[in-house]
N, C-alpha and C positions, 0 to 999 in steps of 0.2 A: 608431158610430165617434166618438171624442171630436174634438176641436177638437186641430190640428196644436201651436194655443200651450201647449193644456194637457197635451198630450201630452212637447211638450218642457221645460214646466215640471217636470213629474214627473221628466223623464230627470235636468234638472240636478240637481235635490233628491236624490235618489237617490245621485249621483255625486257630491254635495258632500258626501252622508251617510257615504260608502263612503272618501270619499278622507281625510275628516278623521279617520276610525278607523284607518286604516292608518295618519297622521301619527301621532296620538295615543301608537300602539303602536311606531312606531319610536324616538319621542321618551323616552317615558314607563316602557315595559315594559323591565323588565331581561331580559336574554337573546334579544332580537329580534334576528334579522340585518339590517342597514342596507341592505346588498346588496339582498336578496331584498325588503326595503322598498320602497326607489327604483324597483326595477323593476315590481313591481306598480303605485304611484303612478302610472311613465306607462302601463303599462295600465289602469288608471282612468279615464284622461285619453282614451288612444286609444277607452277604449269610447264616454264620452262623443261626441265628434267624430265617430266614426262613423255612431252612432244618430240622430243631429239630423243630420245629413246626410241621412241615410234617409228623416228625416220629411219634409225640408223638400222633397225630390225623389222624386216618388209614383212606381214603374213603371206604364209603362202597361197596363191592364187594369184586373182588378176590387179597387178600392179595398178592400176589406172584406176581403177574404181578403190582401191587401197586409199590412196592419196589425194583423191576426191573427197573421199569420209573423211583423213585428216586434215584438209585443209577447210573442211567447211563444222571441222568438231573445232578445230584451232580457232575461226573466226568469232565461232558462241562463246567461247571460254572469254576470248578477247573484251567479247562485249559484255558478260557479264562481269570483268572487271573495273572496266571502263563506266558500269552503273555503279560499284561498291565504290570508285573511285570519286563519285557525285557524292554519296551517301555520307561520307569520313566527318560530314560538320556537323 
């Protein structure tokens, strides 16, 4: 199991990698919808806060399988962002 700071370190990087391509393409790409931009951005954001939430407050039981579930819930979310982010034109 990694370290909770490095774990959250990852999340933010992640989610500042995530958020700054979805600006880039509402700002930059012709034919993006604005809408459908904003609203991803605060899903971006809400995944963020969630997942550092999660890290920062363990359930009780077995740690390791704890952060097996979040690290493989954080990966889906990822990807299902990463398809809304194809989707923006």
């Amino acid at each position: 199991m990694a370290k909770r700071r490095e774990l959250k370190k990852k999340v933010n990087y992640i989610a500042s990698e995530l958020f700054m391509e979805c600006l880039v393409n509402k700002l930059y790409v012709p034919g993006t919808d604005p809408a459908k931009a904003d609203k991803l951005l605060g899903e971006i954001l809400d995944m963020q806060n969630d997942y550092l939430s999660r890290i920062s407050h363990t359930e009780p039981g077995s740690a390791k399988k704890y952060y097996k579930k979040l690290q493989a819930d954080f990966d889906t979310k990822v990807q299902e962002i990463i398809e809304a982010l194809g989707k923006l034109s």
